[in-house]
C-alpha positions as CSV (number, residue, x, y, z in Angstrom):
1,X,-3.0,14.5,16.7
2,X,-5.9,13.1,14.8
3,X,-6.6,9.7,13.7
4,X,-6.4,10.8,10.0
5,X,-3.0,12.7,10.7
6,X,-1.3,9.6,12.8
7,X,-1.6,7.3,10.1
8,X,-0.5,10.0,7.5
9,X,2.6,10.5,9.7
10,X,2.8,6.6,9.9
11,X,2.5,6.2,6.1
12,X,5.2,8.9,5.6
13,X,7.9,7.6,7.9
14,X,7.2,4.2,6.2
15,X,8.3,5.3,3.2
16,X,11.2,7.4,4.6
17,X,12.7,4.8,6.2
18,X,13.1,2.6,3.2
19,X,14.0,4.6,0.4
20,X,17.7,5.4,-0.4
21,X,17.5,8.8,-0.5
22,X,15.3,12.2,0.5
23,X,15.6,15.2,-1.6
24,X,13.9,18.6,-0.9
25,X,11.6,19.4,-4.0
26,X,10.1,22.4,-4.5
27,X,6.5,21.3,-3.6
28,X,7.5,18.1,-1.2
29,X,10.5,15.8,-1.5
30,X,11.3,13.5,-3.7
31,X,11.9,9.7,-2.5
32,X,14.4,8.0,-4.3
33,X,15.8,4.2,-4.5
34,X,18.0,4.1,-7.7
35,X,18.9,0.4,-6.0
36,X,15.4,-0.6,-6.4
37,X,14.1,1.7,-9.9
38,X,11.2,-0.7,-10.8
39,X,9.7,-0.3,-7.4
40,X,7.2,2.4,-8.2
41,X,6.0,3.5,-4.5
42,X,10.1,4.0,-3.4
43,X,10.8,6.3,-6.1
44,X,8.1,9.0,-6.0
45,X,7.5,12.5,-5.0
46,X,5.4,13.2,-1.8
47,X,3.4,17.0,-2.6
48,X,3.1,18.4,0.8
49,X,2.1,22.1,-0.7
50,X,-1.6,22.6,-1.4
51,X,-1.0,25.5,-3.7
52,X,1.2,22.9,-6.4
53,X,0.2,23.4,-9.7
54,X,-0.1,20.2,-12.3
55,X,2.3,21.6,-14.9
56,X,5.1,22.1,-12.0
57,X,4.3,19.1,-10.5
58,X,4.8,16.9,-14.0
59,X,8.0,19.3,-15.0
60,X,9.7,18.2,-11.2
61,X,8.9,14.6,-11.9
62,X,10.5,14.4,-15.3
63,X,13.8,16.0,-13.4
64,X,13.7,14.3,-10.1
65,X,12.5,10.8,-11.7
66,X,14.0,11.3,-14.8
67,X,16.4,7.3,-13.9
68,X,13.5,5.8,-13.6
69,X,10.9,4.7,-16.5
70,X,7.8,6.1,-14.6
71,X,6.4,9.2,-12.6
72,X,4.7,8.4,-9.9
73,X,3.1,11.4,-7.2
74,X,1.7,10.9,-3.4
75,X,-0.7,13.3,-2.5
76,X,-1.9,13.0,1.1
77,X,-4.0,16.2,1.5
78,X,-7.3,14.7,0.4
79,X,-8.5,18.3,-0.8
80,X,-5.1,18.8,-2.6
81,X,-5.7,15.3,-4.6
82,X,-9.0,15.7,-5.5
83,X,-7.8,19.4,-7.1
84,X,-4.8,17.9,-9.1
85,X,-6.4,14.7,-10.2
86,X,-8.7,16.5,-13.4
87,X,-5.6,18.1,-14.7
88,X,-3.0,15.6,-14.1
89,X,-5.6,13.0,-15.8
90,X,-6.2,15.2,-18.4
91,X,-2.1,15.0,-19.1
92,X,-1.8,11.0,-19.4
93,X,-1.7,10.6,-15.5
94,X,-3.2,8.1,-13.6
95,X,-5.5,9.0,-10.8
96,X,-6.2,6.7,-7.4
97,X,-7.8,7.8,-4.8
98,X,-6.9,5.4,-1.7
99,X,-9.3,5.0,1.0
100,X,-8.0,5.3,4.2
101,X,-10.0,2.4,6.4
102,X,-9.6,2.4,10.6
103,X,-11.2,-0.8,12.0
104,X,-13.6,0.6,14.6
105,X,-16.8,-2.4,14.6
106,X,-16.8,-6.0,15.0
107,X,-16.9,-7.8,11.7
108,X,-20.6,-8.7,10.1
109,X,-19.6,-12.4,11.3
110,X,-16.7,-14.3,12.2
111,X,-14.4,-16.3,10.0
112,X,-14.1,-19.7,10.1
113,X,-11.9,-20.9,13.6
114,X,-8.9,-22.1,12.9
115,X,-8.8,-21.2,9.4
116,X,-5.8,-17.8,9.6
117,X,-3.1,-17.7,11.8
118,X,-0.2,-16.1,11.9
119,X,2.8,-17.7,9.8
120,X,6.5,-17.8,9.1
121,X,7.8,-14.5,7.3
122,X,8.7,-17.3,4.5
123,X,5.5,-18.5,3.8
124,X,3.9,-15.4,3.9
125,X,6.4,-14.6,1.3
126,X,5.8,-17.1,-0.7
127,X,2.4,-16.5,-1.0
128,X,2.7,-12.8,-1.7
129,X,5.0,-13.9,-4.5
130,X,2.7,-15.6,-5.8
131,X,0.1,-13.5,-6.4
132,X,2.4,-10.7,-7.6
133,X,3.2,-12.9,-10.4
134,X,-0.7,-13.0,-11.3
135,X,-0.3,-9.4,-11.8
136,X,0.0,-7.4,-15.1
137,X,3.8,-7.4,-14.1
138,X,4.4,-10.6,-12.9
139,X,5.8,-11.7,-16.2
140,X,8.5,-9.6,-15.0
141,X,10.9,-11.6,-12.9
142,X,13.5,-8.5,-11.9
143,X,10.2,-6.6,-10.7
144,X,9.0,-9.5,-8.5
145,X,12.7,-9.7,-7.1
146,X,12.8,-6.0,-6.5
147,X,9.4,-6.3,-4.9
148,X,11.0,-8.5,-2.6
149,X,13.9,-6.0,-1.9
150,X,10.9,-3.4,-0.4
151,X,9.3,-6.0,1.7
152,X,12.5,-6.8,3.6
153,X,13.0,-3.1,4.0
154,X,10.1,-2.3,5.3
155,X,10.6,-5.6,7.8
156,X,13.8,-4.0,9.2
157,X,11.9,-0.8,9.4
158,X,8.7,-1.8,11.2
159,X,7.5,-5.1,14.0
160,X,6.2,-7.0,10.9
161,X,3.8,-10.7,11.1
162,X,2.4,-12.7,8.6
163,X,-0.6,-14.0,8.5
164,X,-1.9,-16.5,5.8
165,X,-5.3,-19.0,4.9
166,X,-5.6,-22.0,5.1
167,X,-2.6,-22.3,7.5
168,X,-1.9,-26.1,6.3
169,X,-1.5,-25.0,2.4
170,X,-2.0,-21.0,2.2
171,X,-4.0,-19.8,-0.7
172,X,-4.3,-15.8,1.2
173,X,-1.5,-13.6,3.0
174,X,-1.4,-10.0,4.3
175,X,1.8,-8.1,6.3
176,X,1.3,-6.4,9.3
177,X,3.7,-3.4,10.1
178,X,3.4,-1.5,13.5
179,X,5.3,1.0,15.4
180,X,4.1,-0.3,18.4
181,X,1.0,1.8,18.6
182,X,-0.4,2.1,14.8
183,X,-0.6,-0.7,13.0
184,X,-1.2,-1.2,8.9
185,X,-2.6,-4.1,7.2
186,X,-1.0,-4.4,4.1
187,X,0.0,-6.4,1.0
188,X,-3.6,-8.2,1.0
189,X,-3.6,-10.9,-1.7
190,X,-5.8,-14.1,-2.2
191,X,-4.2,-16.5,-5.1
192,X,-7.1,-16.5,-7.5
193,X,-8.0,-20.3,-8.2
194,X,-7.8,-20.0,-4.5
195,X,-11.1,-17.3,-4.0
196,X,-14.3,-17.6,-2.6
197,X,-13.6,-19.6,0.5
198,X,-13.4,-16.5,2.7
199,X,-9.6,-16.7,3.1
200,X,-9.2,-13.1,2.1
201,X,-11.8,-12.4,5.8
202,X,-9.9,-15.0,8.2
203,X,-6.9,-13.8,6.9
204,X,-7.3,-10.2,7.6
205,X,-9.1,-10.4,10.8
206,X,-6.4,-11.9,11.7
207,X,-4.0,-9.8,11.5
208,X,-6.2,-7.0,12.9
209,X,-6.9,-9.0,15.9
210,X,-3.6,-9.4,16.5
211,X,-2.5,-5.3,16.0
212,X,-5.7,-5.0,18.3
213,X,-4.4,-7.5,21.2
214,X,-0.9,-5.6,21.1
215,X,-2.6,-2.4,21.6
216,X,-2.6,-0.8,18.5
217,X,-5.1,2.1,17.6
218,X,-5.7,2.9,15.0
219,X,-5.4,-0.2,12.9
220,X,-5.3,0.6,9.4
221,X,-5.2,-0.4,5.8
222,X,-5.5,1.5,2.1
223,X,-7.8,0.2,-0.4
224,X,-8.6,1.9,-4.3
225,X,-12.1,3.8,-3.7
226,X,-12.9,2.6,-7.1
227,X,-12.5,-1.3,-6.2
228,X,-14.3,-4.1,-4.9
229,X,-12.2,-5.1,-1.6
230,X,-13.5,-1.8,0.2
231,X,-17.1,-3.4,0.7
232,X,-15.1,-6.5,2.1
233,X,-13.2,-4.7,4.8
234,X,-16.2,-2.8,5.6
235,X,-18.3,-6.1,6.6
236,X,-14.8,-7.3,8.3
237,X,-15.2,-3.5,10.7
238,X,-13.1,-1.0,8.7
239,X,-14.9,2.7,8.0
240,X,-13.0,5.2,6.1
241,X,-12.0,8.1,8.0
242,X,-10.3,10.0,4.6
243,X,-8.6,9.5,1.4
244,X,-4.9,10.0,-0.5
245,X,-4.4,10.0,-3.8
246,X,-1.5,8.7,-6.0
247,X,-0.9,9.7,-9.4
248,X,1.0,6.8,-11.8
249,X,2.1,7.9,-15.2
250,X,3.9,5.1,-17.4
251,X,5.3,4.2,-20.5
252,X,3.1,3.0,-23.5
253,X,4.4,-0.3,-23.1
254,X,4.6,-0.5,-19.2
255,X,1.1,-1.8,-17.6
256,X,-0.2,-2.6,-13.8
257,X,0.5,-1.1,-10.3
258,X,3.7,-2.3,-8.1
């Protein structure tokens, strides 16, 4: 199996494992956790057939999804997204296309000794609470606390570690899920009258140090292709080895990404 196709089979048994249910579709299946409805990546529909049409696509979301207030699609065919995305925009939708980044160099320079380590799954918590609440949605208390509900999931599904910057008063965190032999940086966030001390670096290398000393390969993270952070992880050793798009459609009133 390929590189590309290990973490796609990572990224779909993460998902998998959490949600509350798995229903055939007929393009994919439809992911579905009426426990946890504001939680946008657990109720979804994965499009696994490259010959899905936009119109059929929108008309399975508004039947599968229809208990939820958004639509959301995951597209992990590359080819596939890039086809959908003009149409699907064109109808209200969303378009990101997520790079898929394998650490495979050593960083441009080290980060500051001592400065990351790994922390308690509290404070790492705490911190990622934190910067959700900066978010468009954080006004939203039930969203953060739902938010919550999918971390812990996805810590009884996966070996997870936090790992935070500065260790004495954190200001950065990230998760680190594995299977034992691919391993996934997630949930990056740096607090922002906390940037521009290169937490965001330590904090990250970190974590891909440590998936690295366990034997991990690949060690992996997703990052928007239309964002800033990809030029970070690429000085920290990350290349992107593909793409998958998700497609986010809301209500008028809704904004932000969970």
């Amino acid at each position: 199996m390929s590189e590309i196709d290990r973490v796609k089979a990572f990224l779909r048994e993460s998902d998998e494992r959490v949600c509350d249910e798995r229903r055939p579709t007929p393009h994919g299946v439809a992911l579905l956790t009426p426990s946890l409805p504001l939680v946008w990546q657990l109720n979804a529909i994965r499009v696994d057939d490259s010959e899905a049409s936009a119109g059929s696509l929108a008309a399975d979301a508004d039947v599968l999804l229809a208990n939820v207030a958004h639509r959301k699609l995951v597209v992990h065919d590359e080819e596939l997204g890039a086809r959908l995305a003009p149409a699907l925009s064109a109808q209200g939708w969303n378009a990101f296309r997520l790079l898929v980044m394998v650490r495979r160099r050593a960083p441009d320079r080290p980060a500051e000794a001592g400065l990351a380590a790994e922390v308690s799954r509290e404070q790492g918590a705490a911190v990622l609470a934190a910067f959700r609440r900066e978010q468009p949605f954080g006004w939203q208390e039930e969203a953060i606390r739902q938010l919550r509900g999918m971390d812990e999931r996805f810590a009884r599904a996966w070996s997870t570690r936090d790992f935070a910057a500065p260790v004495d008063e954190p200001g950065c965190s990230c998760r680190l899920y594995s299977d034992g032999s691919v391993a996934q940086v997630d949930e990056v966030g740096t607090l922002e009258p906390r940037r521009g001390h290169g937490y965001a670096r330590a904090t990250v290398l970190a974590a891909a140090d440590a998936a690295a000393a366990d034997g991990c390969e690949p060690v992996f993270l997703l990052t928007d292709a239309s964002d800033w952070p990809q030029h970070l992880y690429r000085k920290l050793g990350f290349d992107a080895i593909g793409a998958v798009y998700e497609f986010l459609k809301l209500p008028i009133q809704t904004a932000g990404r969970s």
